[in-house]
Backbone and ligand atoms as CSV (ligand in chain L), in Angstrom:
chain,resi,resn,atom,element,x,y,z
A,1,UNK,N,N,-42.547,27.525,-7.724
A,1,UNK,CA,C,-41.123,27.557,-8.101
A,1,UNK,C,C,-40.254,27.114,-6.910
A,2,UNK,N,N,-39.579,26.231,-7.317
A,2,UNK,CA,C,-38.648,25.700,-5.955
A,2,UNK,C,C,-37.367,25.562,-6.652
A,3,UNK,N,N,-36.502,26.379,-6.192
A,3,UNK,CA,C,-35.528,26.825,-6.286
A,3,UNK,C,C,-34.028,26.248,-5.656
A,4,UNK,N,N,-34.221,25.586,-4.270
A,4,UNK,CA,C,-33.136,24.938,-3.703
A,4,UNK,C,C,-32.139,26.031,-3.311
A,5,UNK,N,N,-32.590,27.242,-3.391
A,5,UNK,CA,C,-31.196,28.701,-3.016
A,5,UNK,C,C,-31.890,29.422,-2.360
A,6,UNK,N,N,-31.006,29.882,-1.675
A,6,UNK,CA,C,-31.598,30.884,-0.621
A,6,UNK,C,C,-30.677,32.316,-0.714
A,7,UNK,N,N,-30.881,33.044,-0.089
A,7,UNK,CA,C,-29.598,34.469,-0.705
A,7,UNK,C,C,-29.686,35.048,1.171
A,8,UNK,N,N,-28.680,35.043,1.698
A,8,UNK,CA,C,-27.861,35.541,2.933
A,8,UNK,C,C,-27.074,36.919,2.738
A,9,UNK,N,N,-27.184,37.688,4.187
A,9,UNK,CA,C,-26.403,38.332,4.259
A,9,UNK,C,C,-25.773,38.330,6.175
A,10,UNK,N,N,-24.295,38.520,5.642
A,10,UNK,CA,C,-23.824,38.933,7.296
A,10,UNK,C,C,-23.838,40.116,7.084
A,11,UNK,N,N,-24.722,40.575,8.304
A,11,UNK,CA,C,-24.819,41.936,8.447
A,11,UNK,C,C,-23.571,42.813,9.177
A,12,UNK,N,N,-23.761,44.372,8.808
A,12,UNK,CA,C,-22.564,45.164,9.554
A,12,UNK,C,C,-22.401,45.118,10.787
A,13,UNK,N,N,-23.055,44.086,11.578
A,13,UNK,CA,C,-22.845,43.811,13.528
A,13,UNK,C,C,-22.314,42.941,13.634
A,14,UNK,N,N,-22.609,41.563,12.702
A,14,UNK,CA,C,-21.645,40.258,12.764
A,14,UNK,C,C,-20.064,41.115,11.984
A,15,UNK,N,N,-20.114,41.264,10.661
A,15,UNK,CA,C,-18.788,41.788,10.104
A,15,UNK,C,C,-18.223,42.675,11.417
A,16,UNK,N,N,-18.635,43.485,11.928
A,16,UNK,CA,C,-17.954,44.249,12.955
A,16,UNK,C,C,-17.167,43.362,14.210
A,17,UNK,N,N,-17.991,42.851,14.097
A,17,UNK,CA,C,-17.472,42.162,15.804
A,17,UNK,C,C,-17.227,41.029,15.914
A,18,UNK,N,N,-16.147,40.443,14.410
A,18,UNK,CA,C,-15.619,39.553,14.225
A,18,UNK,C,C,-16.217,38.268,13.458
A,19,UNK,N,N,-17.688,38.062,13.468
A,19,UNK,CA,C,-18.227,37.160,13.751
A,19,UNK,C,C,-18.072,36.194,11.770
A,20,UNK,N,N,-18.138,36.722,10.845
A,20,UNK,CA,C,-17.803,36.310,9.740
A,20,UNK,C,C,-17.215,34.870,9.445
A,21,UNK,N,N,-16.066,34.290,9.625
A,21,UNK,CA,C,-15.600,33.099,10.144
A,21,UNK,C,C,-16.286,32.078,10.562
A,22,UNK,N,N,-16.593,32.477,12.052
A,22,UNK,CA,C,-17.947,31.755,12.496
A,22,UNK,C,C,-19.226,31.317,11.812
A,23,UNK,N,N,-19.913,32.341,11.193
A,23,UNK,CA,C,-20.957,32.402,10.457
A,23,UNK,C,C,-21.033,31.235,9.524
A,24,UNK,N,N,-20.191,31.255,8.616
A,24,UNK,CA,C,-19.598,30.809,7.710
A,24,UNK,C,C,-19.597,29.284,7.923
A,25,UNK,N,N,-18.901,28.942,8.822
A,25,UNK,CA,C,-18.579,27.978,9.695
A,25,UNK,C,C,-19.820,27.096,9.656
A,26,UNK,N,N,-20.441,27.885,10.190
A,26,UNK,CA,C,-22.308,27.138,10.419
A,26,UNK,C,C,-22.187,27.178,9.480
A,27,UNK,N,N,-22.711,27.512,8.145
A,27,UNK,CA,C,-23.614,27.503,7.407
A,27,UNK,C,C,-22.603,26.298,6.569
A,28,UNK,N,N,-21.557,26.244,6.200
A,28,UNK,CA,C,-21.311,24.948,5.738
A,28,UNK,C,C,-21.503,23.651,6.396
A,29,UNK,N,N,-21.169,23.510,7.732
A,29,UNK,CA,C,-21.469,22.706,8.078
A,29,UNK,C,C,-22.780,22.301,8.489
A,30,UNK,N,N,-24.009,22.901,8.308
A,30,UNK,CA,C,-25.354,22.626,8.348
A,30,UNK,C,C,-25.556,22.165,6.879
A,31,UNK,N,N,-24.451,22.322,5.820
A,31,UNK,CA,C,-24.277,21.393,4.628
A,31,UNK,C,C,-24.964,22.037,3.355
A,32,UNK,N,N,-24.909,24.003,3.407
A,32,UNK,CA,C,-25.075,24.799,2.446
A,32,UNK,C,C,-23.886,24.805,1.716
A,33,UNK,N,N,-23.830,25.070,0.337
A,33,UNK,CA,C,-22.966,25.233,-0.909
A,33,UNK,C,C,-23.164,26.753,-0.971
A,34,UNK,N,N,-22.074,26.968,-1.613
A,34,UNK,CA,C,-22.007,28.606,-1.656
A,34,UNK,C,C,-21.988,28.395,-3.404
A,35,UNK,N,N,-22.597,29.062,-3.737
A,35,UNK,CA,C,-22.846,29.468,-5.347
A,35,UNK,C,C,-22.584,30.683,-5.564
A,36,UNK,N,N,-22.210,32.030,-4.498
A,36,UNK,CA,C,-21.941,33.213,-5.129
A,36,UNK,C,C,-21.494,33.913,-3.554
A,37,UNK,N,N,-20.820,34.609,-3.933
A,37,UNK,CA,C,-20.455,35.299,-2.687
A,37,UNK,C,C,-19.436,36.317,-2.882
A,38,UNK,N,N,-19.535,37.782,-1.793
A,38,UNK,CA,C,-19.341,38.913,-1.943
A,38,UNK,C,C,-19.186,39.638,-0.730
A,39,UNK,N,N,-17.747,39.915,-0.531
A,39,UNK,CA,C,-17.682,41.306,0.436
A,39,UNK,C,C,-18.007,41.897,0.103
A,40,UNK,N,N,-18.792,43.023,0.521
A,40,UNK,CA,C,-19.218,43.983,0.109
A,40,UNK,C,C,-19.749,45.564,0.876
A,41,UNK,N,N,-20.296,46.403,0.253
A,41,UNK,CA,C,-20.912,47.405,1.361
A,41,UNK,C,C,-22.584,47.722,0.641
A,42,UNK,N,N,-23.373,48.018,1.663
A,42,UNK,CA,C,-24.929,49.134,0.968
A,42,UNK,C,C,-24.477,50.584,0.932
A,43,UNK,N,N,-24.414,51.086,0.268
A,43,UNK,CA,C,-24.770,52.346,0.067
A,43,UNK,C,C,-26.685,52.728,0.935
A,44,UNK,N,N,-27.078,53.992,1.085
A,44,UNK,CA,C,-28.561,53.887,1.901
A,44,UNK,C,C,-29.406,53.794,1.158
A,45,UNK,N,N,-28.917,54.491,-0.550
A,45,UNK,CA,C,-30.036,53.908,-1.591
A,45,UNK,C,C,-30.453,52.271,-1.561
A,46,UNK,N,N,-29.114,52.182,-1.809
A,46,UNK,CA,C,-29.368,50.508,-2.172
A,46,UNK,C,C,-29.906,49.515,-1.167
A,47,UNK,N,N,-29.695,49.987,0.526
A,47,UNK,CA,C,-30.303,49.813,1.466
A,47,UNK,C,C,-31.515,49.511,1.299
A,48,UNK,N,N,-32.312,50.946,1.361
A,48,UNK,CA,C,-33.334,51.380,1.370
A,48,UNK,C,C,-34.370,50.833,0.121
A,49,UNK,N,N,-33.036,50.503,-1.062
A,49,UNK,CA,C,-34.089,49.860,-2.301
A,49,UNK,C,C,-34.195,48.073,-2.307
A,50,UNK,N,N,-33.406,47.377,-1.403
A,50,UNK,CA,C,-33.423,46.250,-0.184
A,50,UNK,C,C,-34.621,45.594,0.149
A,51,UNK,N,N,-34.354,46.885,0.702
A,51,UNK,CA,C,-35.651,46.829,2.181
A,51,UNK,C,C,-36.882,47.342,1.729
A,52,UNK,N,N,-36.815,47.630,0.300
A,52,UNK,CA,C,-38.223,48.323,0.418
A,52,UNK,C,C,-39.883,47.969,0.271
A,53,UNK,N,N,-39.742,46.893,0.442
A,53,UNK,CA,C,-41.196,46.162,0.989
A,53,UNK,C,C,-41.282,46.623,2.767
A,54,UNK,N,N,-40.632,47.155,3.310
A,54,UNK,CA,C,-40.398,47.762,4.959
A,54,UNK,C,C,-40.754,49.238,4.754
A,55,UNK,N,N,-40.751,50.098,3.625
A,55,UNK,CA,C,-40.886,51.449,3.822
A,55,UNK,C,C,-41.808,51.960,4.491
A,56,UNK,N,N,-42.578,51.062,4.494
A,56,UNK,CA,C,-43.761,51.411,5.627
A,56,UNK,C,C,-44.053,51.370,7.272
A,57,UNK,N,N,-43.440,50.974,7.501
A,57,UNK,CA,C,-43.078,50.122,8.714
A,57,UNK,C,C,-42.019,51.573,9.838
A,58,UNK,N,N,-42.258,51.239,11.161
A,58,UNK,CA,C,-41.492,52.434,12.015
A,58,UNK,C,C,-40.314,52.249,11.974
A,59,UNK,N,N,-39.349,50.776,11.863
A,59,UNK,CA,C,-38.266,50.557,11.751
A,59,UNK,C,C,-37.466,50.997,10.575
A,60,UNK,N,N,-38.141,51.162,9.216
A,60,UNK,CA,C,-37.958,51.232,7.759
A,60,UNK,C,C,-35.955,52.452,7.645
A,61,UNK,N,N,-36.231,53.603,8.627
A,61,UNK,CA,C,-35.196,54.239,8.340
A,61,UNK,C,C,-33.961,54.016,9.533
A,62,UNK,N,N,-34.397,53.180,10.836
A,62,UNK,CA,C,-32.693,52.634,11.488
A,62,UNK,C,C,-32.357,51.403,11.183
A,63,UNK,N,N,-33.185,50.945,9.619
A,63,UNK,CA,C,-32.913,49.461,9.357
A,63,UNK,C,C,-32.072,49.466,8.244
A,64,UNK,N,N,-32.140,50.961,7.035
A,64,UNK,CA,C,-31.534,51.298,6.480
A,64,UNK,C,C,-30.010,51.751,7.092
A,65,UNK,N,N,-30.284,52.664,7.657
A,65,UNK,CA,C,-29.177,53.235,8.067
A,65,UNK,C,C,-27.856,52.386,8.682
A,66,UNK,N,N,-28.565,51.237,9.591
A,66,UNK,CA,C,-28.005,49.507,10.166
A,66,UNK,C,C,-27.514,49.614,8.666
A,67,UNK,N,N,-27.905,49.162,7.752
A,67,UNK,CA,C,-27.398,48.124,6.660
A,67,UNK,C,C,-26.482,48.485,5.949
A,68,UNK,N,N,-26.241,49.561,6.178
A,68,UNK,CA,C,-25.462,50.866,5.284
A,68,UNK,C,C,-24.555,51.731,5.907
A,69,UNK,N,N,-23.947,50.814,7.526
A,69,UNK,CA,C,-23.436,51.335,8.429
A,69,UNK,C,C,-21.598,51.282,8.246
A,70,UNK,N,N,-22.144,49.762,7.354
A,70,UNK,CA,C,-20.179,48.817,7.447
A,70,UNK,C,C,-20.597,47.728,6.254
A,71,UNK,N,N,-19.491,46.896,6.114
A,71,UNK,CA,C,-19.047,45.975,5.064
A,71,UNK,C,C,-20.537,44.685,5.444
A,72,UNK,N,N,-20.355,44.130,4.451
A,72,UNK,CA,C,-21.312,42.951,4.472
A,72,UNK,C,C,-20.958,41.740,3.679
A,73,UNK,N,N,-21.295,40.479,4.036
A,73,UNK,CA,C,-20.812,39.557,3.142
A,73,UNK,C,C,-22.430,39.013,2.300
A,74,UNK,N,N,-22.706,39.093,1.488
A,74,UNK,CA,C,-23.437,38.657,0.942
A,74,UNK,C,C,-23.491,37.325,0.164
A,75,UNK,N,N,-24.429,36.294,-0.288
A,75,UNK,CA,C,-23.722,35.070,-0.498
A,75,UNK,C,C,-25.414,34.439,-1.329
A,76,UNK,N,N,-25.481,33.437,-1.825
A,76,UNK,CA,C,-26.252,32.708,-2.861
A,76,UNK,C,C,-25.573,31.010,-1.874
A,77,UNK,N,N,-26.338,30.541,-1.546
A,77,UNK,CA,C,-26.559,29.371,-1.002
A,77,UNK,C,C,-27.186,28.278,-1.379
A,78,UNK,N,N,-27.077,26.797,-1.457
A,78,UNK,CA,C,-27.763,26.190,-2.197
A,78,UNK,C,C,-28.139,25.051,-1.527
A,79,UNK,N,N,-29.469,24.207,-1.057
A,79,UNK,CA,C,-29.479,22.994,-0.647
A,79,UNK,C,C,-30.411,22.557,-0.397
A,80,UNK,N,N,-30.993,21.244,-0.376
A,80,UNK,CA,C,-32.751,20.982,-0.196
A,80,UNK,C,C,-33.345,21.638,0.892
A,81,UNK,N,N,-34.134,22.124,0.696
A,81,UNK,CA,C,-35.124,22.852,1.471
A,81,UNK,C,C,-34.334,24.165,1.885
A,82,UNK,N,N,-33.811,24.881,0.985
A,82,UNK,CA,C,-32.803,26.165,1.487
A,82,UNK,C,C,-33.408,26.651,2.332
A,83,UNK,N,N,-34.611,27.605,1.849
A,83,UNK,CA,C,-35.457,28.612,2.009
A,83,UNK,C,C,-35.473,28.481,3.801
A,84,UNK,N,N,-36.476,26.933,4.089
A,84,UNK,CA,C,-36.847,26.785,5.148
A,84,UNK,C,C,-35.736,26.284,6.289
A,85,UNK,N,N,-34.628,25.400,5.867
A,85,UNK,CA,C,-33.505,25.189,6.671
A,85,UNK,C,C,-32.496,26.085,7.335
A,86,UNK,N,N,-32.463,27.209,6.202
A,86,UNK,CA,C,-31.689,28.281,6.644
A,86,UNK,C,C,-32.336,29.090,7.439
A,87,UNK,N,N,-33.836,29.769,7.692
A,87,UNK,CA,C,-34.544,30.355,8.332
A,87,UNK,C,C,-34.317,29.764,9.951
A,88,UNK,N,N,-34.653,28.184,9.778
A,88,UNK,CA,C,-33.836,27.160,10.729
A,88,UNK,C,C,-32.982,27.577,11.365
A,89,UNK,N,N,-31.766,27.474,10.528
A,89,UNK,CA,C,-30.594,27.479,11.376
A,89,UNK,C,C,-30.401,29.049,11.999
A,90,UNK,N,N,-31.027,30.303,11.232
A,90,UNK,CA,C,-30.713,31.487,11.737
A,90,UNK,C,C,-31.449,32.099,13.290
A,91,UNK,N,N,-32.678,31.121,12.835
A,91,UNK,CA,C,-33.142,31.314,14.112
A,91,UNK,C,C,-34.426,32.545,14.024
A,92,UNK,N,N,-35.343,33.190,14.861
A,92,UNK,CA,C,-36.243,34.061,14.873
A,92,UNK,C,C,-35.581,35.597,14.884
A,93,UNK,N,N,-36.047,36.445,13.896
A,93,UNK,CA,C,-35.953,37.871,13.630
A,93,UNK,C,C,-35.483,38.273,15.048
A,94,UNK,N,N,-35.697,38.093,16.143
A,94,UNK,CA,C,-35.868,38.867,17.758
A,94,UNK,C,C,-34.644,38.004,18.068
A,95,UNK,N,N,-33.145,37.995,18.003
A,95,UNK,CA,C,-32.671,36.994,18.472
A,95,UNK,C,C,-32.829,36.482,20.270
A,96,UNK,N,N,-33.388,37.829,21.077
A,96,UNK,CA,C,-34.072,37.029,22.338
A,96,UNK,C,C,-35.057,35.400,22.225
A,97,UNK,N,N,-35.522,35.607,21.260
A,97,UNK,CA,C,-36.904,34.459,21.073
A,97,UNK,C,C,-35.878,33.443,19.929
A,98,UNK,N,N,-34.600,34.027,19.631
A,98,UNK,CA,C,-34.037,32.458,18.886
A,98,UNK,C,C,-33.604,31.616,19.255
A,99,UNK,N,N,-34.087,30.100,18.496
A,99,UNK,CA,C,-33.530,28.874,20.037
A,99,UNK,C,C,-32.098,29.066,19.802
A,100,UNK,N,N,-31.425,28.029,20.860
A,100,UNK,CA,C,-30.763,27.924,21.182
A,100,UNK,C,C,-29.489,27.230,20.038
A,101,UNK,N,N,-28.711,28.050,19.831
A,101,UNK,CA,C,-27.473,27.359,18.868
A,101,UNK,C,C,-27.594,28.226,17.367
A,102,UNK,N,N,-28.621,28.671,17.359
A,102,UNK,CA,C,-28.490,29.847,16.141
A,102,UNK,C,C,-28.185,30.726,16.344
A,103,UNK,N,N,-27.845,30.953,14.533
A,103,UNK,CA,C,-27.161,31.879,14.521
A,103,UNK,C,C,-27.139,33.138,15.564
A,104,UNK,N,N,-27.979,33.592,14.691
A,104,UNK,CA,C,-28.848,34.945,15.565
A,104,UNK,C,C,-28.813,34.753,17.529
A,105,UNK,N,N,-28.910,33.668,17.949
A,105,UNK,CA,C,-28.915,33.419,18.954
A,105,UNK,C,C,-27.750,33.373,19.634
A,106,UNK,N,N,-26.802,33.171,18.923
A,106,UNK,CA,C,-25.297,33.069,19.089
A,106,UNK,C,C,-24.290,34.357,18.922
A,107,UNK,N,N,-24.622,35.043,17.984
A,107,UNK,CA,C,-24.029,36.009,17.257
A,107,UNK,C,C,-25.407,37.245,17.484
A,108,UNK,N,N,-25.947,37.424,17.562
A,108,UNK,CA,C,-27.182,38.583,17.368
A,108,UNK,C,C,-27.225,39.582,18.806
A,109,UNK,N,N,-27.555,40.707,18.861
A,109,UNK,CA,C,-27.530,41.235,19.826
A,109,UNK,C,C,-28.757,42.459,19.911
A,110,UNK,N,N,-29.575,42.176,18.898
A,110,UNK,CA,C,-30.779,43.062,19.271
A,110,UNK,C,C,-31.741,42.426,17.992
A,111,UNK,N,N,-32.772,43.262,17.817
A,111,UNK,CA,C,-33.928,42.571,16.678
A,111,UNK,C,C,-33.283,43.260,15.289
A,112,UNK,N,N,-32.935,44.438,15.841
A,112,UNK,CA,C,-32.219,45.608,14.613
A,112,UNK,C,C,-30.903,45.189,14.087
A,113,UNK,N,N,-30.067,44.875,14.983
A,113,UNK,CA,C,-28.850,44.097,14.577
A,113,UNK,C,C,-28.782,43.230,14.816
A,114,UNK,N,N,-29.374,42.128,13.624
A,114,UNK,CA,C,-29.145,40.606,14.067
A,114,UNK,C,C,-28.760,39.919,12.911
A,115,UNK,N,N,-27.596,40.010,12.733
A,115,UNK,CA,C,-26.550,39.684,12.072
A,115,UNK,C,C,-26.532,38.787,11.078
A,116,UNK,N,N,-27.582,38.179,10.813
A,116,UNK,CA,C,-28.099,37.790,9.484
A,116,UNK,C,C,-29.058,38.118,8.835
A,117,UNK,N,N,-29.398,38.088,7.441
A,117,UNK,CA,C,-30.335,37.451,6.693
A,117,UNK,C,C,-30.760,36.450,5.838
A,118,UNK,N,N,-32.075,36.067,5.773
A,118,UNK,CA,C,-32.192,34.832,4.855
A,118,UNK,C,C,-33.382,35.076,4.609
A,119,UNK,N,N,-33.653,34.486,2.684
A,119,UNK,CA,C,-34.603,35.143,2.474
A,119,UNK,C,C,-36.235,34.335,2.822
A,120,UNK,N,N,-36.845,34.625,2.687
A,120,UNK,CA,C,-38.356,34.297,3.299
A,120,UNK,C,C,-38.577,33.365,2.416
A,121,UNK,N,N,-39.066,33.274,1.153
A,121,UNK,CA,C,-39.350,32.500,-0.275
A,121,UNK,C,C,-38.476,32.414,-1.447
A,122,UNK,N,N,-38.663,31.354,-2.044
A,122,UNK,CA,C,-38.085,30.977,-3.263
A,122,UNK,C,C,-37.769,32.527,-4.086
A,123,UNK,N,N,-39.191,33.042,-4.183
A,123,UNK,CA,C,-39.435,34.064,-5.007
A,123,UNK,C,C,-38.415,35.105,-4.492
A,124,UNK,N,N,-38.065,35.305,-3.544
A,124,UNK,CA,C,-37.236,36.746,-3.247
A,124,UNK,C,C,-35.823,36.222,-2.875
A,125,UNK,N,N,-35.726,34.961,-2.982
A,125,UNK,CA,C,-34.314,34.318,-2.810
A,125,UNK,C,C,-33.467,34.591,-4.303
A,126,UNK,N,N,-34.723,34.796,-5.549
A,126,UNK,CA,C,-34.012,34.945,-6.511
A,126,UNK,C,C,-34.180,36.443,-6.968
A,127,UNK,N,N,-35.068,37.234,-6.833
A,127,UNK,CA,C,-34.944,38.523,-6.240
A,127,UNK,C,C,-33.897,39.043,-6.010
A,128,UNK,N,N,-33.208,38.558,-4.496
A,128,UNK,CA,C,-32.547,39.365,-3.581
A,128,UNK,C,C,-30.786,38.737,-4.149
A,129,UNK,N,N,-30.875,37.531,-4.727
A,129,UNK,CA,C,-29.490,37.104,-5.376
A,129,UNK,C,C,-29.024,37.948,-6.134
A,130,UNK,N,N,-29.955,38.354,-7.741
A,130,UNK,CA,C,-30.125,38.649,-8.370
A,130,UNK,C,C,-29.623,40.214,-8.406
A,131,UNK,N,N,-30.390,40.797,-6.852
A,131,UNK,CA,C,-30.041,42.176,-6.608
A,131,UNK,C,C,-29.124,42.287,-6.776
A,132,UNK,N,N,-27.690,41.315,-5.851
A,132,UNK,CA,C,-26.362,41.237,-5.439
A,132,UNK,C,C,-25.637,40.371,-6.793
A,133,UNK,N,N,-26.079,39.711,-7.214
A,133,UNK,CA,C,-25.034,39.416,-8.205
A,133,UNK,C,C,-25.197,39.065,-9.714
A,134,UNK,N,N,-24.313,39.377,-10.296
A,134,UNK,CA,C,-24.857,39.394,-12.110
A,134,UNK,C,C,-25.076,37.838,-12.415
A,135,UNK,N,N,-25.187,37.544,-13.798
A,135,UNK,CA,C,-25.703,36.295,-14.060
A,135,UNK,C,C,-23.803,35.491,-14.117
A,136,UNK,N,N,-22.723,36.307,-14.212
A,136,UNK,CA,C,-21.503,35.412,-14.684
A,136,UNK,C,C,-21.006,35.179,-13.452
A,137,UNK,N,N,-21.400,36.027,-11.929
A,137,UNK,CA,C,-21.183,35.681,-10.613
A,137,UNK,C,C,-21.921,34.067,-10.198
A,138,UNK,N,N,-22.893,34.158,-10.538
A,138,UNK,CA,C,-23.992,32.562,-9.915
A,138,UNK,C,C,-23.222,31.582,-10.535
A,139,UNK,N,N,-23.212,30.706,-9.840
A,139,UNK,CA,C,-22.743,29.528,-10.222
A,139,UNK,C,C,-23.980,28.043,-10.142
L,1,LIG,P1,P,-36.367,38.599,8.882
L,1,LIG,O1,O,-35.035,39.272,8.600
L,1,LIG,O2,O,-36.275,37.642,10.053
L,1,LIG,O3,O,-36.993,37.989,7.663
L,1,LIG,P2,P,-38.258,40.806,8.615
L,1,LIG,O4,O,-39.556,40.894,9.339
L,1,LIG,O5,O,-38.267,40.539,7.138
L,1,LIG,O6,O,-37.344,39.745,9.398
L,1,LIG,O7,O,-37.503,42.199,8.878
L,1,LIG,C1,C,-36.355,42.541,8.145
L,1,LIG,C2,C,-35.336,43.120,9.092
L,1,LIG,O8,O,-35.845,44.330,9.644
L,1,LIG,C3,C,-35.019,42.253,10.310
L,1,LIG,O9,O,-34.064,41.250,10.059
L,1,LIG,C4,C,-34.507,43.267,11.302
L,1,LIG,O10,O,-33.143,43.615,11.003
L,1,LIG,C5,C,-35.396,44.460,10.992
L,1,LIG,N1,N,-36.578,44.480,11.884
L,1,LIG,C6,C,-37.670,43.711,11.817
L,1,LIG,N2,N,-38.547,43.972,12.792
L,1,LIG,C7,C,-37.984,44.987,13.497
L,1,LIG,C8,C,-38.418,45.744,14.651
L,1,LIG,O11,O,-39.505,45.520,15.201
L,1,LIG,N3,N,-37.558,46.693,15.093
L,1,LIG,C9,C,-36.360,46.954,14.492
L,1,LIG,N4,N,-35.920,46.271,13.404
L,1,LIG,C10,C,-36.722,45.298,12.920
């Protein structure tokens, strides 16, 4: 299934510390379409029901608690090779180890708060849209 969308979030460290604008900024001009998009907040359920392919994991409850801290922009993105371009432009999970000019690399300030997401596969790009927005939101 190839999909061409990817599903983002600015996390509550970028929204906090201005960075939203910016974000944004990139991601159009790396030449993503926005198909859905949402200020918004997690509640820790909804966090936690997120993230929950992580419940296992040692990070699983300050990753919740991160996500469910402050506002978030959430968003449905669209463009050849989403999946893998956007992973691209955000840069590596650790923003220490992200090159240079990403996001994360730019804006990120630990592995826990790193101020984006993007999803891994097609399959959870429509997943994780899906989570965030009804069918009359997608465009
Ligand atoms: P990804 O967001 O780059 O796809 P994942 O491995 O799917 O990375 O992890 C999901 C999120 O969990 C990360 O973006 C990060 O916020 C958090 N996370 C991942 N690994 C760690 C860790 O080792 N310590 C703390 N938080 C982590």
């Amino acid at each position: 299934m190839t999909t061409n969308r990817t599903f983002t979030m600015i996390k509550p460290d970028a929204v906090a510390n201005g960075h939203i604008g910016a974000i944004l900024d990139q991601i159009s001009k790396a030449g993503f379409k926005f198909v859905a998009f949402k200020y918004t907040a997690l509640t820790p359920e909804k966090a936690g029901e997120f993230y929950a392919v992580h419940s296992e994991r040692p990070f699983y409850k300050d990753l919740v608690s991160f996500m469910s801290s402050g506002p978030i922009v959430a968003a449905i993105l669209e463009k050849d090779n989403a999946i893998e371009d956007f992973r691209k432009l955000i840069g590596a999970t650790d923003p220490a180890k992200a090159d240079a000019g990403t996001i994360r690399n730019l804006f990120a300030k630990s592995i826990d708060a790193n101020a984006v997401h993007g999803s891994d596969s097609d399959e959870n790009a429509q997943i994780e849209g899906n989570f965030f927005f009804s069918a009359f939101e997608r465009f």
